[in-house]
N, C-alpha and C positions, 0 to 999 in steps of 0.2 A: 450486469452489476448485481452481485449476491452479497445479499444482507442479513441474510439465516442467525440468528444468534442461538447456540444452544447454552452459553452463559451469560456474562453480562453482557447488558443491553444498553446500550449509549444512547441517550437521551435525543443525539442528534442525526440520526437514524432518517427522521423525516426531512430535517433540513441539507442531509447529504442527497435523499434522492432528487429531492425539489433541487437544488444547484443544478446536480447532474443533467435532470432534464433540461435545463435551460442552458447549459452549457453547448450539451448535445444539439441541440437544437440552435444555437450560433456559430460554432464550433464546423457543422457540418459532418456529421457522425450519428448514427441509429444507435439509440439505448435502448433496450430492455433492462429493466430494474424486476427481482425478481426476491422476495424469501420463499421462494420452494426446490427444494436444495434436490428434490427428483428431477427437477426442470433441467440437472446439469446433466448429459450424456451426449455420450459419441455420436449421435444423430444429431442433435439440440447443436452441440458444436460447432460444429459443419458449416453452422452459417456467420459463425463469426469471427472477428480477428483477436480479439482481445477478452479476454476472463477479470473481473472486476473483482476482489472480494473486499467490501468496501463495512467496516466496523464490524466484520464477521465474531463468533466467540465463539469456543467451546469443542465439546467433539460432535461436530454434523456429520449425520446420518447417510456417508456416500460409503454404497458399498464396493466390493471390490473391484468391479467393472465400471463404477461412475470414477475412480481414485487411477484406474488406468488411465482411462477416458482422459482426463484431464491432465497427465503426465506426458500424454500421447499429445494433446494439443499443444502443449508447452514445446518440446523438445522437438515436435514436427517442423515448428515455426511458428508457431502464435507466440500471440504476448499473455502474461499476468501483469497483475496490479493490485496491491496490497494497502492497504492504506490503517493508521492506527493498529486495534485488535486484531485485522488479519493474523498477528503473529503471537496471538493469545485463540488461537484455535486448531484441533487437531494434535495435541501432542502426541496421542496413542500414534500418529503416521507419522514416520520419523523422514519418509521420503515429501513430504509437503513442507515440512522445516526447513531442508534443504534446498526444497524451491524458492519458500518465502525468503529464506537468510540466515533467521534467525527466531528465536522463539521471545519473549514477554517473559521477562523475570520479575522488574517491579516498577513502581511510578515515586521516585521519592521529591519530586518535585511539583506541584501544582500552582505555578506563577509566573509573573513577567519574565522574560529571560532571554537572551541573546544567542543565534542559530548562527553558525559560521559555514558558509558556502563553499566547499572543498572546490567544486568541482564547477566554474562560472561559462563552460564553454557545452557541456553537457544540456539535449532540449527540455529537460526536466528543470534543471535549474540556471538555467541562462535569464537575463535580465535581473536577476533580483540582487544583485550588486556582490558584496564580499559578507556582508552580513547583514542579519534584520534580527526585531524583537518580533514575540510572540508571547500573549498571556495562552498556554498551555499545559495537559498532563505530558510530562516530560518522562519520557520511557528508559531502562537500563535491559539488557536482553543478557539472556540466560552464557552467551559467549560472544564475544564480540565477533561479531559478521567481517571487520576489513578485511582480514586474511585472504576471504573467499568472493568478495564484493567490488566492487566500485565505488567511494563511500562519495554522496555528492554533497550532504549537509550534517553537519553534528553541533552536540550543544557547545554551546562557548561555557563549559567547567565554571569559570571562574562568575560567570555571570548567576549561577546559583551557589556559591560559596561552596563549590566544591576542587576537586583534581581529578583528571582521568579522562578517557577516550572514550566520547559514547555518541558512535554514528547514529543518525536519525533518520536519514533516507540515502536509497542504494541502488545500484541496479548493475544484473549481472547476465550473463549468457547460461540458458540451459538446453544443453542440445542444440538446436538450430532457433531455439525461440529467443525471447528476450524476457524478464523480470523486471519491474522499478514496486519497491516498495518505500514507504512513507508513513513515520511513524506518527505522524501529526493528527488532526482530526477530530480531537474529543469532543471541542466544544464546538457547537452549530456557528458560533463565530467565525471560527477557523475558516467551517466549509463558504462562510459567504467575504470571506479575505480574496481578495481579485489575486494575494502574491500565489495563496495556497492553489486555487483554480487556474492559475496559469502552470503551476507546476505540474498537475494533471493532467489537463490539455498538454502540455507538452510530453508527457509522459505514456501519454494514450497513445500518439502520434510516433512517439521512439519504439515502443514494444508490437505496434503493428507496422516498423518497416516503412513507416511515410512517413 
């Protein structure tokens, strides 16, 4: 779980790791939580199934060999996981875009609001019915991901007085690995929501193939 921020910094940073651990630890799953973005390489790798980038920002410092590295464990068969800003980091890699989905274009929504569950049979988002509220920063991304995605939850429009398609969590095939990202997360509420921690549990479990 990489939490590296080279922009902004989410306040909730400490109460994502703190969940994590105790997820991890009920869950039945080894976490390592990590901001030392050297710690990612193709040895470091090796031991694990799944790549966390969990409220990541900005352009982190992996150079060309750690950006294989992690292309390589994707498409070998590992899993990623993205969660909020993942998709507000590394614009300069346009091949990390492509992994995450989609890039962070803007948040013009900050409030109570309505999440519609495309996808109720997927282990990411199974159990949480056909919809739920969430007080959230509500994400628009630079091109919409359905095309290239599996969309599993997106905003319900009308529940912020708007119109238009804006998926919110996704997950697709790269290579022989798996993806789920998740645009949720900002606020430390979120990360301590039993719906949002089931979606990750269940999301960690789908991208590592159990």
């Amino acid at each position: 779980m990489l939490t590296a921020t080279a922009g902004f910094r989410h306040d909730s940073i400490p109460a994502a790791r703190d969940v994590m651990s105790g997820v991890a630890a009920s869950s039945g799953f080894t976490l390592t939580a990590s901001e030392d973005v050297s710690s990612i390489t193709a040895s470091t790798l090796q031991a694990y199934d799944v790549l966390f980038f969990a409220l990541t920002s900005g352009e982190l410092p992996f150079n060309i060999e750690q950006k294989g590295a992690i292309l390589a464990f994707v498409s070998g068969g590992k899993g990623l996981i993205g969660t909020h800003s993942a998709s507000d980091t590394l614009y300069d890699w346009p091949e990390y875009g492509a992994l995450i989905g989609a890039y962070f274009k803007e948040h013009p929504w900050t409030q109570l609001a309505t999440v519609v569950v495309e996808d109720t049979s997927h282990p990411a988002s199974s159990g949480l019915g056909t919809r739920f509220s969430v007080t959230e920063e509500f994400y628009i991304f630079r091109d919409n991901p359905r095309p290239r995605v599996q969309v599993l939850l997106r905003l319900d429009s009308a529940s912020v007085g708007a119109a238009g398609d804006y998926p919110l969590a996704w997950s697709h095939a790269y290579g022989s690995g798996r993806v789920y990202y998740n645009a949720l997360g900002h606020f430390q509420e979120t990360w301590r929501d039993p719906r949002f921690q089931q979606q990750i549990i269940g999301a960690i479990r789908w991208v590592a193939n159990r």
